[in-house]
N, C-alpha and C positions, 0 to 999 in steps of 0.2 A: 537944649536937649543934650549936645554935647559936654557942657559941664556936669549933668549927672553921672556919666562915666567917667568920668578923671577924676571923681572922686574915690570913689572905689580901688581904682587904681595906684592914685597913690598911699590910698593907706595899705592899700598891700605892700606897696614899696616900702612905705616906710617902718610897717611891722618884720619884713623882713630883711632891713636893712644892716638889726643889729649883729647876724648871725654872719654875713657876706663883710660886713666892717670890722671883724675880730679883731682884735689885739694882734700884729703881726708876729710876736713873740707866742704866742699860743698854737694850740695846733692846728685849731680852722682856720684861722690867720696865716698860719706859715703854708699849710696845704695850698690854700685858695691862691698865696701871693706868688707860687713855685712858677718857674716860664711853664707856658702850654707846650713848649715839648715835652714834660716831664708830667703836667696833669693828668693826663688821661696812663698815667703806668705806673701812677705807685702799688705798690705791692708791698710793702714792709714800713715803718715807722716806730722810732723809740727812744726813748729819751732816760738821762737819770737824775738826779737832784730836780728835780721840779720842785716848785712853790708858788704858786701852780705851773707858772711857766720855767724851761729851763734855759741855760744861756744856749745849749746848743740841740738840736733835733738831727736826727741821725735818720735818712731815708734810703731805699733801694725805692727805683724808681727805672722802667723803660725808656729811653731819650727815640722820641717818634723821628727825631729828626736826623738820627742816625743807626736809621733800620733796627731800631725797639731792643736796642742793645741796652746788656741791665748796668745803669751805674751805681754808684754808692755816695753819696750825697751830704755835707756838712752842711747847717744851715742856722746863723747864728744872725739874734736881732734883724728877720726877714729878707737875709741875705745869704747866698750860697757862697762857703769860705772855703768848702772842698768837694771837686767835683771826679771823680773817679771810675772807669768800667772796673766792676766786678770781675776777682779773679777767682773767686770761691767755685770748684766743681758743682756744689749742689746746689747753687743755685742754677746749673745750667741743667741740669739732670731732672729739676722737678720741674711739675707743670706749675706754675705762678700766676694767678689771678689776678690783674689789678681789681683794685678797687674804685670806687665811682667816689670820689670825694664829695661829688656835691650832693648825694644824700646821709653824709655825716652832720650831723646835729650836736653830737656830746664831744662838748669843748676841755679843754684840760682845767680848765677853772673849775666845770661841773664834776670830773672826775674828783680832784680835790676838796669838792662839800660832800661828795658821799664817804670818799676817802675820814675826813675828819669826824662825821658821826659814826662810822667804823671806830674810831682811835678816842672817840667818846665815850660810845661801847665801855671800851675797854680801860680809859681810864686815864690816856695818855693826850699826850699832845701832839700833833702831828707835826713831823718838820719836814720831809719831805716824799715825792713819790718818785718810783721809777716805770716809766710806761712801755709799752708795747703794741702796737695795731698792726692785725693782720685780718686774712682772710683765707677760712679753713676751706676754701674747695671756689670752684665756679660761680655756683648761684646760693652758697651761703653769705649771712652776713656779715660785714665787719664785727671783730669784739676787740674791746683795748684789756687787754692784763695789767691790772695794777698792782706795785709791790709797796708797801705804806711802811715811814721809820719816823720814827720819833727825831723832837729833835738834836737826839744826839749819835743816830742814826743808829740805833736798835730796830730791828723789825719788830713792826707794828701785825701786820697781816697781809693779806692776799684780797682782791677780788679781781672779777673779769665782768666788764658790762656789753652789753651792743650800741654800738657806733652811732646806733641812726636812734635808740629811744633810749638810752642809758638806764634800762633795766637790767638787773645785776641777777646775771646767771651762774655765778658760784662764789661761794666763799670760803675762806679758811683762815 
Protein backbone atom coordinates (compact mmCIF):
# COMPACT_ATOMS: atom_id res chain seq x y z
CA UNK A 1 0.00 0.00 0.00
CA UNK A 2 2.66 2.20 0.81
CA UNK A 3 4.35 1.97 -2.45
CA UNK A 4 1.36 3.31 -4.28
CA UNK A 5 2.10 6.59 -2.81
CA UNK A 6 5.78 7.01 -3.52
CA UNK A 7 4.93 6.80 -6.73
CA UNK A 8 3.11 9.70 -7.25
CA UNK A 9 5.39 11.30 -5.38
CA UNK A 10 8.23 11.03 -7.03
CA UNK A 11 7.19 11.66 -10.32
CA UNK A 12 6.15 14.98 -8.98
CA UNK A 13 9.66 15.32 -7.76
CA UNK A 14 11.12 14.40 -10.58
CA UNK A 15 8.78 16.56 -13.13
CA UNK A 16 9.63 19.31 -11.11
CA UNK A 17 12.94 18.74 -10.54
CA UNK A 18 13.99 20.38 -13.88
CA UNK A 19 12.88 23.93 -12.96
CA UNK A 20 14.58 23.86 -9.08
CA UNK A 21 17.91 22.17 -10.99
CA UNK A 22 18.50 25.39 -13.46
CA UNK A 23 21.52 26.11 -14.93
CA UNK A 24 23.19 28.24 -12.12
CA UNK A 25 24.12 30.74 -14.66
CA UNK A 26 20.46 31.33 -15.59
CA UNK A 27 18.02 33.29 -13.64
CA UNK A 28 15.94 30.52 -11.70
CA UNK A 29 19.30 29.04 -11.16
CA UNK A 30 21.06 32.05 -9.85
CA UNK A 31 17.66 33.25 -7.80
CA UNK A 32 16.98 29.78 -6.29
CA UNK A 33 21.10 29.40 -5.48
CA UNK A 34 21.25 33.12 -3.76
CA UNK A 35 21.94 32.46 0.47
CA UNK A 36 18.32 32.58 2.28
CA UNK A 37 19.11 35.84 3.62
CA UNK A 38 18.76 37.44 0.49
CA UNK A 39 15.72 34.85 -0.96
CA UNK A 40 12.93 36.10 0.54
CA UNK A 41 14.08 40.19 -0.66
CA UNK A 42 14.80 40.40 -3.87
CA UNK A 43 13.10 43.27 -5.35
CA UNK A 44 15.09 44.11 -8.54
CA UNK A 45 16.98 41.87 -11.12
CA UNK A 46 18.82 42.63 -14.54
CA UNK A 47 21.16 41.66 -16.49
CA UNK A 48 22.93 42.64 -20.19
CA UNK A 49 24.51 40.71 -23.06
CA UNK A 50 22.57 37.41 -22.32
CA UNK A 51 22.70 34.51 -24.58
CA UNK A 52 20.66 33.36 -22.84
CA UNK A 53 22.61 33.40 -19.80
CA UNK A 54 24.97 36.37 -18.91
CA UNK A 55 28.40 36.22 -17.30
CA UNK A 56 27.00 38.46 -14.57
CA UNK A 57 23.27 39.21 -12.86
CA UNK A 58 22.91 42.36 -11.24
CA UNK A 59 20.33 42.11 -8.03
CA UNK A 60 18.82 44.47 -5.18
CA UNK A 61 17.98 42.34 -2.76
CA UNK A 62 16.81 42.81 1.42
CA UNK A 63 19.78 40.92 3.52
CA UNK A 64 16.95 39.28 6.46
CA UNK A 65 19.92 39.02 8.31
CA UNK A 66 20.92 42.30 8.66
CA UNK A 67 17.51 44.11 9.59
CA UNK A 68 16.13 43.88 5.62
CA UNK A 69 18.74 46.41 4.73
CA UNK A 70 18.59 46.82 0.73
CA UNK A 71 21.92 45.67 -0.85
CA UNK A 72 23.12 45.52 -4.32
CA UNK A 73 24.44 42.35 -5.46
CA UNK A 74 26.99 41.00 -8.17
CA UNK A 75 26.51 37.50 -8.97
CA UNK A 76 28.65 35.84 -11.48
CA UNK A 77 28.78 31.81 -12.55
CA UNK A 78 26.35 31.30 -9.13
CA UNK A 79 28.40 33.01 -7.06
CA UNK A 80 28.13 36.49 -5.35
CA UNK A 81 31.44 38.53 -6.48
CA UNK A 82 29.83 41.89 -5.08
CA UNK A 83 28.00 42.44 -2.20
CA UNK A 84 27.02 46.04 -1.31
CA UNK A 85 24.21 48.24 0.90
CA UNK A 86 22.56 50.55 -1.43
CA UNK A 87 23.23 54.00 -1.24
CA UNK A 88 20.64 55.24 -3.82
CA UNK A 89 17.87 57.75 -1.95
CA UNK A 90 15.13 56.25 -3.98
CA UNK A 91 15.40 53.21 -3.22
CA UNK A 92 14.84 54.13 0.27
CA UNK A 93 12.08 56.57 -0.37
CA UNK A 94 9.82 53.99 -2.36
CA UNK A 95 7.80 51.27 -1.10
CA UNK A 96 9.67 48.01 -2.58
CA UNK A 97 7.98 44.67 -2.84
CA UNK A 98 9.96 41.63 -2.91
CA UNK A 99 9.19 39.19 -4.95
CA UNK A 100 8.36 35.30 -4.14
CA UNK A 101 11.03 33.72 -6.36
CA UNK A 102 9.68 30.42 -6.00
CA UNK A 103 6.57 31.19 -8.22
CA UNK A 104 8.78 32.26 -11.17
CA UNK A 105 8.68 29.78 -13.75
CA UNK A 106 10.03 31.76 -16.94
CA UNK A 107 13.73 31.11 -17.06
CA UNK A 108 16.17 33.36 -19.28
CA UNK A 109 16.52 30.47 -21.85
CA UNK A 110 12.55 30.90 -22.29
CA UNK A 111 12.83 34.49 -22.51
CA UNK A 112 15.49 34.01 -25.21
CA UNK A 113 13.09 31.55 -27.54
CA UNK A 114 10.48 34.09 -27.57
CA UNK A 115 12.96 36.81 -27.86
CA UNK A 116 14.30 34.84 -31.10
CA UNK A 117 10.74 34.40 -32.95
CA UNK A 118 10.48 38.15 -32.08
CA UNK A 119 13.80 38.74 -34.26
CA UNK A 120 12.39 35.99 -36.80
CA UNK A 121 9.55 38.22 -37.02
CA UNK A 122 11.57 40.55 -38.16
CA UNK A 123 14.17 39.08 -40.02
CA UNK A 124 17.23 39.16 -37.88
CA UNK A 125 19.20 37.01 -35.85
CA UNK A 126 19.32 37.50 -32.36
CA UNK A 127 22.70 37.96 -30.53
CA UNK A 128 21.62 39.11 -27.45
CA UNK A 129 19.25 40.36 -24.64
CA UNK A 130 19.11 42.77 -21.92
CA UNK A 131 16.78 41.79 -18.94
CA UNK A 132 14.98 43.40 -16.27
CA UNK A 133 12.52 41.82 -13.35
CA UNK A 134 10.56 43.57 -11.24
CA UNK A 135 7.48 43.97 -9.40
CA UNK A 136 5.02 46.99 -10.20
CA UNK A 137 3.14 47.17 -6.56
CA UNK A 138 2.49 44.63 -3.69
CA UNK A 139 0.14 42.09 -4.91
CA UNK A 140 0.97 42.39 -8.75
CA UNK A 141 2.93 40.17 -10.53
CA UNK A 142 6.42 39.73 -11.52
CA UNK A 143 7.12 40.96 -15.42
CA UNK A 144 10.76 40.72 -17.04
CA UNK A 145 11.40 43.66 -19.72
CA UNK A 146 13.19 42.35 -22.50
CA UNK A 147 15.39 44.57 -24.80
CA UNK A 148 16.59 42.05 -28.11
CA UNK A 149 20.01 43.08 -30.39
CA UNK A 150 21.18 41.49 -32.99
CA UNK A 151 24.24 40.11 -33.23
CA UNK A 152 26.02 42.96 -33.81
CA UNK A 153 24.13 44.74 -31.20
CA UNK A 154 21.49 46.65 -33.11
CA UNK A 155 18.21 46.74 -31.47
CA UNK A 156 16.11 44.23 -32.31
CA UNK A 157 12.81 45.16 -30.24
CA UNK A 158 11.27 45.30 -26.88
CA UNK A 159 8.98 42.99 -24.95
CA UNK A 160 7.82 42.51 -21.33
CA UNK A 161 6.34 39.02 -20.16
CA UNK A 162 5.04 37.75 -16.54
CA UNK A 163 7.42 35.98 -14.53
CA UNK A 164 5.25 33.19 -13.41
CA UNK A 165 3.38 32.19 -17.16
CA UNK A 166 5.66 34.05 -19.76
CA UNK A 167 2.86 35.50 -21.57
CA UNK A 168 3.88 38.47 -23.24
CA UNK A 169 1.94 41.66 -22.24
CA UNK A 170 3.42 44.21 -24.63
CA UNK A 171 5.51 44.69 -27.53
CA UNK A 172 7.29 47.09 -29.52
Amino acid sequence: MGRIFLLPAFLILLLSAPAWSANPNSALGMLRNLPAAYRDGVVWVSADNADPNPDNWYISARNADRGGLLFNLTVSRGRITSERPTISPRAFLRQITPINIGSLRVNSTDLWNTAQKFADEEGRRLGSLSLRLEKHGRNSTPVWSVWSYDRRGSYIGYFSALATTGAVTSKR
